[in-house]
Phi, psi and omega in degrees: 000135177280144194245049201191166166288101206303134132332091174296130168246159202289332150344296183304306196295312164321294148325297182318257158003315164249314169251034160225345203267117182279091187241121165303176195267325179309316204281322168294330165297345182262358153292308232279280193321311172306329193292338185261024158272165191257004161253025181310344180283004165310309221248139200280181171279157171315300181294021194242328182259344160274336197260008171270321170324317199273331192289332190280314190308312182298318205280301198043068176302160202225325200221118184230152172228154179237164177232106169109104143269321194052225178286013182118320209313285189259035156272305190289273196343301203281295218303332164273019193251000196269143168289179176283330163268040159276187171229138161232134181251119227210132189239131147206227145261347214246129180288315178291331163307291179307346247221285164331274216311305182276358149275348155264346161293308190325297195314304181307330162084051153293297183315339174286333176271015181228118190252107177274125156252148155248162194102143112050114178316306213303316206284300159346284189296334153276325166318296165321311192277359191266321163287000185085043177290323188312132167053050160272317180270147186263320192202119183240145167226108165325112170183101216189206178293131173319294171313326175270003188320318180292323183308309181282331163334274182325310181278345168262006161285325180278001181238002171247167197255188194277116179112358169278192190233155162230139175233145169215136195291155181062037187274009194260270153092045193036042174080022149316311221271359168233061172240093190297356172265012163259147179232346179319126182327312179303317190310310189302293183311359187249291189309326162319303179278352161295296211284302188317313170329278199292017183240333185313140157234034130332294221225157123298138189213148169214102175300112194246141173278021173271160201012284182242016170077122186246133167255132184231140176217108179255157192254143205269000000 
């Protein structure tokens, strides 16, 4: 038995993938369809939106927020794992990415638990706690400009309630962060918020090595 975290090799993932991964048929078509954009690596893994699935049932989040939409994918994820009178409040910039996206909530029979802003996260997420928002939320998940990760961190600390999750996506960042010759803004900025993580004592924070390494920090 390994006392480390198993090396996935495409064998394993292969395996991960055809026998333990629960992917409803919408969500693979709407993978499928992501997969021929040329920013697809945009988009989280299967095993990834399941094991978030699972995170919201246990929790039995009602009111969420995403940062970083694209095409859907763990937006469609969190919102079907949502009661019928849940919220998802889901930020991004961009009408053509979302424009996919709100055609698979519609499909998904979804679209009603999901409130798209466009415009600037940031400005959202202040808008919100300027509205009473604060520790309003049960579960947020990051995933958006690098740089700005800490900025959303902070306001999504101020929006989840005490026992909630914030997941934040890429903490991995695809083993840059433990490459000491990247030096690169982004980089620097996802190991800054690994080190912050793991010292707030805020949050219980844990780094899970899936797909690009998801960092959970639940509030204290």
């Amino acid at each position: 038995m390994s006392k480390k975290t198993l090396c996935v090799t495409e064998q394993i993932y292969q395996y991960l993938l055809q026998d333990t991964v629960r992917e409803p048929e919408i969500l693979r078509r709407l993978r499928e369809e992501t997969a021929t954009d040329e920013m697809a690596r945009m988009q989280i893994a299967p095993e990834q939106g399941q094991f978030m699935t699972l995170l919201l049932h246990l929790m039995g989040a009602r009111r969420c927020l995403e940062i970083g939409v694209y095409t859907g994918y763990s937006s469609l994820v969190t919102a079907l794992s949502l009661p019928a009178d849940g919220l998802l409040v889901a930020c991004d910039l961009s009408e053509k990415w979302t424009a996919v996206a709100r055609r698979y909530w519609q499909e998904g029979g979804v679209a009603g638990k999901i409130d798209l802003r466009l415009g600037p996260a940031s400005e959202t997420l202040d808008l919100l706690l300027a509205e009473g928002a604060t520790e309003s939320f049960d579960f947020a998940f990051i995933d958006a400009d690098k740089r700005h990760y800490d900025h959303y961190y902070e306001q999504c600390l101020r929006l989840v309630r005490s026992g909630g999750l914030i997941a934040i996506d890429n903490a991995l960042w695809g083993g840059s962060v433990a490459d000491s010759s990247r030096e690169d803004e982004e980089t620097r900025a996802i190991r800054a918020l690994n080190r912050k993580l793991r010292d707030d004592q805020r949050v219980d924070f844990s780094l899970v090595p899936i797909a690009d390494g998801l960092a959970l920090a639940r509030k204290i």
